[in-house]
C-alpha positions as CSV (number, residue, x, y, z in Angstrom):
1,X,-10.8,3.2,-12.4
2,X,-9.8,-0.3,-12.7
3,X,-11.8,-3.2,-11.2
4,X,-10.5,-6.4,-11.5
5,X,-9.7,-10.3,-9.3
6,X,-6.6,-9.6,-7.5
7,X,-5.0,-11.4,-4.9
8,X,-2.5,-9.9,-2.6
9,X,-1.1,-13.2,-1.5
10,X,-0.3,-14.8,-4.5
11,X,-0.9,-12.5,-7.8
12,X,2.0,-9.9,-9.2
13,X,1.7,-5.8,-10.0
14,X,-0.8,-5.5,-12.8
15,X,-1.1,-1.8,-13.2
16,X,0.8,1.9,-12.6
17,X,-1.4,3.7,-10.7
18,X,-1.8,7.4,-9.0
19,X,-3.5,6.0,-5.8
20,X,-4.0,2.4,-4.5
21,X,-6.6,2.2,-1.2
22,X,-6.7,-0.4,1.1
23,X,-8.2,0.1,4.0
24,X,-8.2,-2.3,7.2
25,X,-7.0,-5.1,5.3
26,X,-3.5,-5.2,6.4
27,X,-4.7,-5.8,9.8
28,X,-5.9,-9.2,9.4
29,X,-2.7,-10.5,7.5
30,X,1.0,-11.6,9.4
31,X,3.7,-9.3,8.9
32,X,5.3,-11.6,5.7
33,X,1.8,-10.9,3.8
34,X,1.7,-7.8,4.9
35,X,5.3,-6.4,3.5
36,X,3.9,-8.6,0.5
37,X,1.2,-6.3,-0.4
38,X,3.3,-3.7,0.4
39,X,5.9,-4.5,-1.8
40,X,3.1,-4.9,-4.5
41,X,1.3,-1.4,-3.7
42,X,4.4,0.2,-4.1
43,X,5.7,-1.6,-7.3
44,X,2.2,-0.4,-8.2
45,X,2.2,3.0,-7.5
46,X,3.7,6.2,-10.0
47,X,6.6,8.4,-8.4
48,X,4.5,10.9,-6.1
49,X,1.7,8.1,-6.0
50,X,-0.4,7.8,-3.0
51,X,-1.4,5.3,-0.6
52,X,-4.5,5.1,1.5
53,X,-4.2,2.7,4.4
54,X,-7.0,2.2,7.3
55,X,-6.9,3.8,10.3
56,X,-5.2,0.9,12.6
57,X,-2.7,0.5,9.4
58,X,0.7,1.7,9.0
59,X,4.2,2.0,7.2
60,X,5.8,2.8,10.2
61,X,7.3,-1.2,10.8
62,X,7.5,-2.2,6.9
63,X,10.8,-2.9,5.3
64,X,9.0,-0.6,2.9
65,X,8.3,2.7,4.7
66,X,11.5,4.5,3.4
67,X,9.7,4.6,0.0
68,X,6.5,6.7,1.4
69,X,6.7,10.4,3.4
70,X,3.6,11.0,5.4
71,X,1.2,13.3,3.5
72,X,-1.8,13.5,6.1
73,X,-0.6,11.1,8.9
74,X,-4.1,11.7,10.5
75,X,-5.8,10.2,7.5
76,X,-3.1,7.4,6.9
77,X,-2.1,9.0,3.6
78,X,1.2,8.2,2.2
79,X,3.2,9.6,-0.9
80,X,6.1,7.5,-2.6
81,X,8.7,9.4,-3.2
C-alpha cells in the first residue's frame, strides 16, 4: 500500500496499481476534472485492475467508460479491460 501527496488536478500517474479507490470525490469536481482523474486512475491502473468509485459516482458519462466493464455495479466496482 502506497501513501503519498497526490493531486488529482494537477499531478501525473505515479504508480501501476491493482485497485485505485475513490470514493465520493468525483462528486464535488466539474465534469473536465472529473474525466481528469479518470484519465489518471486509468493510466494508473494494471489490465484487469479495479476501480472503486462512491456510491453517487459513475463511469457511465466519462469519455473513459469504454475502458472499465461493470464488476459489481451495486458496489460501483469497475474492471479495466
Amino acid at each position: 500500500m502506497v501513501f503519498a501527496d497526490h493531486s488529482l488536478a494537477t499531478d501525473s500517474v505515479f504508480l501501476e496499481a491493482h485497485l485505485v479507490s475513490c470514493r465520493n470525490v468525483l462528486i464535488y469536481f466539474d465534469r473536465a476534472l472529473q474525466d481528469r482523474a479518470l484519465g489518471l486512475f486509468s493510466d494508473s491502473l494494471v489490465r484487469r485492475g479495479f476501480l472503486d468509485l462512491g456510491s453517487k459516482e459513475s463511469l457511465r458519462f466519462s469519455k473513459y467508460a469504454d475502458r472499465f466493464v461493470d464488476f459489481n455495479s451495486r458496489e460501483r466496482l469497475y474492471q479495466k479491460v
